[in-house]
C-alpha positions in Angstrom: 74.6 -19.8 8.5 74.5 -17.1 5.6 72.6 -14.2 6.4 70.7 -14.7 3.4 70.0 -18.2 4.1 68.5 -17.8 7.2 66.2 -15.0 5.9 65.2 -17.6 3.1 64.1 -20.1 5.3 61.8 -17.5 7.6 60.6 -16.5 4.5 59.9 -20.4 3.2 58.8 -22.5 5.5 59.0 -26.2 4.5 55.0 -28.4 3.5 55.5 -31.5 4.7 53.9 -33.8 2.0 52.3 -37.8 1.5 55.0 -39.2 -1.0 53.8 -41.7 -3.5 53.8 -45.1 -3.0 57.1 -46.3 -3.7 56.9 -48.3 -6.3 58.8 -52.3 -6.0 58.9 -52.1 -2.2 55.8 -53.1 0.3 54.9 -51.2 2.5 54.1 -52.0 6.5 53.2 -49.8 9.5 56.1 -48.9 12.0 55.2 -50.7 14.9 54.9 -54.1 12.9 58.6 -53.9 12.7 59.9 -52.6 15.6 59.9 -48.7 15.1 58.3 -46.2 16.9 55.8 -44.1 15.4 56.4 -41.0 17.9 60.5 -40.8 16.4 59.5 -41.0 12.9 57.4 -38.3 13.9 60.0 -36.4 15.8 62.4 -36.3 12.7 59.8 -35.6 10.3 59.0 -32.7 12.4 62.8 -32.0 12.5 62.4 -31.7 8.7 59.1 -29.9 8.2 60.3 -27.0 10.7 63.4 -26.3 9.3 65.6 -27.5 12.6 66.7 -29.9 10.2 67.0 -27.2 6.6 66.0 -27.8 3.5 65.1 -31.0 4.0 63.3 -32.7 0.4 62.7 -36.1 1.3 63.0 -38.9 3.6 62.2 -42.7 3.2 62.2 -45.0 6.4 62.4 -49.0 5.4 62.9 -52.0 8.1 62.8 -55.7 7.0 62.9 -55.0 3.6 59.3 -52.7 4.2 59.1 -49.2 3.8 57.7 -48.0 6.9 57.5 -44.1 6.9 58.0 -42.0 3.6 57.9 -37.9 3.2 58.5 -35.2 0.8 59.1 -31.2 1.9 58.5 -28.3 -0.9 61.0 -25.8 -1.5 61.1 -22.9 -3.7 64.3 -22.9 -4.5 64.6 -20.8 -7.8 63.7 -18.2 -5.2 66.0 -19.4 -2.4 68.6 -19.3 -4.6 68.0 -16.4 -6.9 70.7 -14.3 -6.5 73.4 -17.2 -6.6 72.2 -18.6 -9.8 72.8 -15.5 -11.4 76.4 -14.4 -9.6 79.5 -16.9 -11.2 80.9 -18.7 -8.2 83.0 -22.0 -7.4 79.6 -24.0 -7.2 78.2 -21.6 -10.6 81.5 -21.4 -12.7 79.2 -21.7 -16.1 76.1 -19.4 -15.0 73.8 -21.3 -16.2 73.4 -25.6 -16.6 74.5 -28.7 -14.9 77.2 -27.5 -13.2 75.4 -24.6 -12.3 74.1 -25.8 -8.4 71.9 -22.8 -7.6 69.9 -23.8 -11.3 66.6 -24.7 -10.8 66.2 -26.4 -13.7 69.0 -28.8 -12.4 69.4 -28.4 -9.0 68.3 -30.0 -6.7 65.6 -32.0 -8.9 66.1 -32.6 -12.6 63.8 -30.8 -15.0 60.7 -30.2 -12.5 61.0 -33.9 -12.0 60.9 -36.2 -9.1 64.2 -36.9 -9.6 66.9 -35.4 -7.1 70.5 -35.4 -7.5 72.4 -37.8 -5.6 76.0 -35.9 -5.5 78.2 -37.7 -4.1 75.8 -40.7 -3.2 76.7 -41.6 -7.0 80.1 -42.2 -5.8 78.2 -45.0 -3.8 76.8 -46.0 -7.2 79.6 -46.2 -9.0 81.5 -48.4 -6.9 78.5 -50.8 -6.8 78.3 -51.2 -10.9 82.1 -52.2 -10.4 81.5 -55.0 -8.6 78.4 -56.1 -10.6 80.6 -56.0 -13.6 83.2 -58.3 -11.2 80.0 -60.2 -10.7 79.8 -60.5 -14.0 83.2 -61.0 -15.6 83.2 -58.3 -17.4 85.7 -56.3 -15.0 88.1 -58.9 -15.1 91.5 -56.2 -13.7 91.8 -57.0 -10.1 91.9 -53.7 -7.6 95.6 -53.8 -7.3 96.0 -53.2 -11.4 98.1 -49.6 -11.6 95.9 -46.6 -12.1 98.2 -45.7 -14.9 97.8 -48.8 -16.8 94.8 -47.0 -18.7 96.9 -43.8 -19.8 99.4 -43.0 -22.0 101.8 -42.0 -19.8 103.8 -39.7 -22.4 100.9 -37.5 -21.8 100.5 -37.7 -18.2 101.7 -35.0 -16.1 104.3 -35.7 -13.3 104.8 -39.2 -13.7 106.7 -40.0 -11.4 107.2 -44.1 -9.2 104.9 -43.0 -6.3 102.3 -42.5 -9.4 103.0 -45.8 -10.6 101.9 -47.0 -7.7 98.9 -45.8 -7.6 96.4 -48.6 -8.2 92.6 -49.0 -8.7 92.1 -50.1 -5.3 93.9 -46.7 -3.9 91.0 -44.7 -6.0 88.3 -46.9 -3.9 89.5 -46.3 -1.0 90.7 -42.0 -1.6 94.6 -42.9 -1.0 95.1 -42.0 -4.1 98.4 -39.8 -3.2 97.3 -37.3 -5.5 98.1 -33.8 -4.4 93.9 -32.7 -4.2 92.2 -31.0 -1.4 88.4 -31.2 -1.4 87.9 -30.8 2.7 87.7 -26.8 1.6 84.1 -25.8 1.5 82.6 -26.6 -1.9 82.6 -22.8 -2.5 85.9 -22.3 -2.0 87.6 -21.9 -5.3 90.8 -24.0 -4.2 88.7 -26.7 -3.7 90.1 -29.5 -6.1 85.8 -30.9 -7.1 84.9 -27.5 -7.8 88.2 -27.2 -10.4 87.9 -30.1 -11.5 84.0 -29.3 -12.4 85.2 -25.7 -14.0 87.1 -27.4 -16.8 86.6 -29.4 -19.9 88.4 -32.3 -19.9 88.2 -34.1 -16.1 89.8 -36.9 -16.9 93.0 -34.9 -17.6 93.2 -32.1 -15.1 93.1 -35.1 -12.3 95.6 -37.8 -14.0 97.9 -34.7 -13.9 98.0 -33.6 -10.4 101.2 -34.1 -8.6 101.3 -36.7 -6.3 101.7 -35.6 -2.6 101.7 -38.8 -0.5 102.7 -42.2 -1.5 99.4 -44.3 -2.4 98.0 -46.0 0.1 98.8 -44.1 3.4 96.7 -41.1 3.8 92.9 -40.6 3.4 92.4 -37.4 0.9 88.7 -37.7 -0.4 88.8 -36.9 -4.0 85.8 -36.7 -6.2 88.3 -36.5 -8.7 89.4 -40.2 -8.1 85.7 -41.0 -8.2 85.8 -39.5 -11.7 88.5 -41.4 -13.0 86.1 -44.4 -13.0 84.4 -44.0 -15.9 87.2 -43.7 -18.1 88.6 -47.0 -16.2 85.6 -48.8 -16.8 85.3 -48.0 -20.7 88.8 -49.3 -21.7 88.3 -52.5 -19.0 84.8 -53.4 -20.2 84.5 -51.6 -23.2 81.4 -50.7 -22.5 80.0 -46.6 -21.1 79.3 -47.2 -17.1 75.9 -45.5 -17.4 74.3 -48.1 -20.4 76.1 -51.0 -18.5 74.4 -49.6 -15.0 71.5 -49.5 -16.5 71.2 -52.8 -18.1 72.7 -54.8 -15.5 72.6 -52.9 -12.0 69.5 -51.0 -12.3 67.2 -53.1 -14.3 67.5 -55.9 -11.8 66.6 -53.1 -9.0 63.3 -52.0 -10.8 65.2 -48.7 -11.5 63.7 -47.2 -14.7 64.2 -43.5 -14.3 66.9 -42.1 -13.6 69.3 -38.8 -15.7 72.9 -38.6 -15.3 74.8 -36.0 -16.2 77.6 -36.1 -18.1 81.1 -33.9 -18.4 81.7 -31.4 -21.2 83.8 -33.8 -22.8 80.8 -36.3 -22.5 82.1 -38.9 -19.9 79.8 -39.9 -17.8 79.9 -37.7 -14.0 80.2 -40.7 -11.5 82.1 -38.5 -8.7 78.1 -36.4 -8.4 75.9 -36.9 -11.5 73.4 -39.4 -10.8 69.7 -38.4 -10.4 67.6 -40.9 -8.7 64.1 -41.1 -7.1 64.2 -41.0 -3.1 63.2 -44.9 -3.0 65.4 -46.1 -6.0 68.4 -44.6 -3.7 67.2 -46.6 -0.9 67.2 -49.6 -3.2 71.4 -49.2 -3.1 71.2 -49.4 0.8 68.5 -52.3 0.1 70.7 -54.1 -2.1 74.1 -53.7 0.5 72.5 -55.1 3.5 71.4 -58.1 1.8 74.7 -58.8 0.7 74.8 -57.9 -3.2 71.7 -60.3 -3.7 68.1 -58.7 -5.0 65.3 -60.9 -4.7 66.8 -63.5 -5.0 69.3 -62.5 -7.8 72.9 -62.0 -6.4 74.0 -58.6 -8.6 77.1 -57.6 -6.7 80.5 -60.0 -6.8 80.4 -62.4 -3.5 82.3 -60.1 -1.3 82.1 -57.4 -2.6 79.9 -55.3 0.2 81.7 -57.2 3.2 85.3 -55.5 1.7 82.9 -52.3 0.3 81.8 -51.8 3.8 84.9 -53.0 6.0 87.0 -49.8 7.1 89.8 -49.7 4.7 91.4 -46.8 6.0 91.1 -43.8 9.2 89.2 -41.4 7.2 87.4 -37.6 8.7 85.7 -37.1 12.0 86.4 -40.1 13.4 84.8 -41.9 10.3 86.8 -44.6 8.8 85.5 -45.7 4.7 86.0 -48.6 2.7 84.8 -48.7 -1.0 83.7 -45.9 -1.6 81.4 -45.7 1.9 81.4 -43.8 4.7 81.4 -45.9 7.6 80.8 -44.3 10.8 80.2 -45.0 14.6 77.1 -45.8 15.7 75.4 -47.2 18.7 77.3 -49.7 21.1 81.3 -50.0 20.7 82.3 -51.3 17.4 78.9 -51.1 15.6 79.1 -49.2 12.7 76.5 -47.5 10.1 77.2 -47.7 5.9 76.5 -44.0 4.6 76.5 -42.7 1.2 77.1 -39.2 1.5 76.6 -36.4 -1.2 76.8 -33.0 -0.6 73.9 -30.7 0.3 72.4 -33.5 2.9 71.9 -36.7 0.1 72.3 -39.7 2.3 71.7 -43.6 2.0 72.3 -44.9 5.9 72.0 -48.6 6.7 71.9 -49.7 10.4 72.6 -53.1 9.5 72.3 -54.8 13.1 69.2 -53.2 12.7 68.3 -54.2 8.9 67.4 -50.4 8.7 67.4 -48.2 5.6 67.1 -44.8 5.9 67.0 -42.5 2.8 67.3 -38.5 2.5 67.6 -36.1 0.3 67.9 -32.3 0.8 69.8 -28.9 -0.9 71.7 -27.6 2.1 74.2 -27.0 -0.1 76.6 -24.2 1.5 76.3 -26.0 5.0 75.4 -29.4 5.7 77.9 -30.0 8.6 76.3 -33.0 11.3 73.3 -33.3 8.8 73.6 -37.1 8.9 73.9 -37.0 13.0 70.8 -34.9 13.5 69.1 -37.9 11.7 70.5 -40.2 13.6 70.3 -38.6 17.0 66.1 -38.5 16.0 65.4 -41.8 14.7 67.7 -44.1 17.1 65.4 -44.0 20.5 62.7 -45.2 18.2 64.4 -48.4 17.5 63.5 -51.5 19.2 64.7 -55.1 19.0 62.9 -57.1 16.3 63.4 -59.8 14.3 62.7 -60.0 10.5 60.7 -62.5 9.2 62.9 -64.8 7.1 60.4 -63.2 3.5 60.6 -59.7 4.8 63.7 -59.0 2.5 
């Protein structure tokens, strides 16, 4: 841990405090479905003492219920005082979005409730594609070439493993682009954080050399992420955001929400999205009932089965699928859907369990295990239970 971290979190010990009601989602005590009151507990102290840092929020839902829901203050204009002020690989313009020690942006937006999801929007991203499958207005399939939507006398090293590249490839990070983002975010080689330092996204990742051939090695890449909302204009002809927000989160009862936006004003779905602790949850919500929201199917037939099936070997023993972490958990074989953003966002769905668990916190030089000290807390609290069949 930084030496200056550690003194900021004597110095700043985290309130644990009643979150609102959430609104859309009723509510039940633990025990009526199957959760033990003392775990909850146990991770909730995890994240009021600072054995699990900088914890912000945490939602607990089981059967379609929310069952246990927290916030934690931070001052983190203070915590992050000198860092907002000193130009880094996570500060490259001082002052803004982009800025990740700004309080005014980071981690909530404007003083508001609303936290940023990182990389969780990747989550997002890849779920407004398949409502826009759903819909017919994404009407490419996944194996349509990547470069299909450039000019290609303006791409940089075009070359045939390129040309193979295909939208499926940027789903699943075997992209074959030459990018390296398993640097810490701070490191200035990291391909997110040069990718974030420029103007014009799109281009600086369309022009990377291409290392591997597409489709054989796992490379996470939030610059594949980005290329998404440039796909998604010329396919739909229609801005991701305004189309998310008419026909992915209107359905969910999602109402507020900011996302940010690129200097050359494209919409930032590798990190951008700000959500509410229980509107993420809602994504989690939506994937374990199978694309279908009270009764409304919103997400292609499909879709989450291939979304959450490993596509490929991934990190740490994690495999990933569209744009999911999928990782070991429990018994042999069982395995738990994360969205993961950097600095300790998380949307984790047991789904043997029908269990949603939503976090949020601004760890954001060192979140390593963040997601397993969760887990490791909750899991002896979970007992065998059926859902009612109007639970969800």
């Amino acid at each position: 841990m930084h030496r200056w971290l550690a003194l900021a979190l004597l110095a700043a010990t985290p309130l644990a405090l009643a979150a609102a009601p959430s609104d859309g989602w009723p509510h039940a005590q633990p025990e009526t479905v199957g959760l033990a009151a003392d775990a909850l507990a146990r991770l909730d102290d995890a994240m009021s003492d600072g054995t699990i840092p900088l914890a912000d929020s945490l939602l607990v839902a089981r059967c379609g219920k929310v069952v246990y829901e927290r916030r934690y203050a931070h001052d983190y204009g203070r915590l992050f005082h000198a860092e907002a002020h000193r130009r880094g690989p996570l500060n490259a313009h001082l002052t803004g979005p982009y800025n990740y020690f700004d309080p005014a942006w980071h981690p909530y937006f404007h003083g508001t409730d609303l936290h940023s999801m990182q990389s969780v929007s990747k989550s997002v991203t890849a779920a407004i594609v398949g409502t826009a499958i759903q819909r017919g207005n994404f009407k490419a399939s996944l194996d349509t070439p990547v470069l299909k939507y450039f000019d290609t006398t303006k791409v940089r090293h075009v070359d045939a493993a390129k040309r193979r590249m295909t939208l499926r490839h940027l789903l699943t990070m075997t992209t074959g682009l030459d990018w390296n983002e398993d640097l810490p975010y701070d490191d200035p080689k990291n391909g997110s954080s040069l990718m974030e330092a420029g103007r014009d996204w799109i281009q600086f990742v369309i022009d990377q050399p291409m290392a591997h051939e597409p489709g054989t090695t796992f490379a996470y890449s939030s610059g594949a992420a980005e290329l998404w909302a440039h796909i998604f204009q010329l396919e739909t002809g229609q801005d991701i955001e305004q189309y998310a927000r008419r026909h992915l989160f209107a359905p969910l009862g999602i109402t507020r929400y900011h996302w940010k936006r690129t200097p050359m004003g494209v919409v930032d779905t590798e990190g951008g999205l700000y959500l509410s602790t229980a509107d993420m949850a809602k994504l989690g919500e939506l994937y374990l009932r199978d694309g279908v929201w009270k009764g409304q199917r919103v997400l292609a037939p499909g879709w989450v089965h291939d979304s959450v099936s490993p596509q490929v070997d991934a990190t740490f023993g994690w495999k990933y699928g569209y744009q999911w972490w999928l990782l070991p958990y429990g018994t042999e074989g069982r395995l738990a859907w994360a969205a993961d953003g950097i600095g300790g966002q998380y949307v984790i769905v047991l789904p043997e369990d029908d269990l949603v668990i939503a976090v949020t916190a601004w760890h954001i030089l060192d979140d390593k295990d963040y997601i397993e000290k969760v887990l490791e807390r909750i899991r002896p609290g979970i007992q065998h239970h059926r859902c009612a069949p109007d639970d969800a």
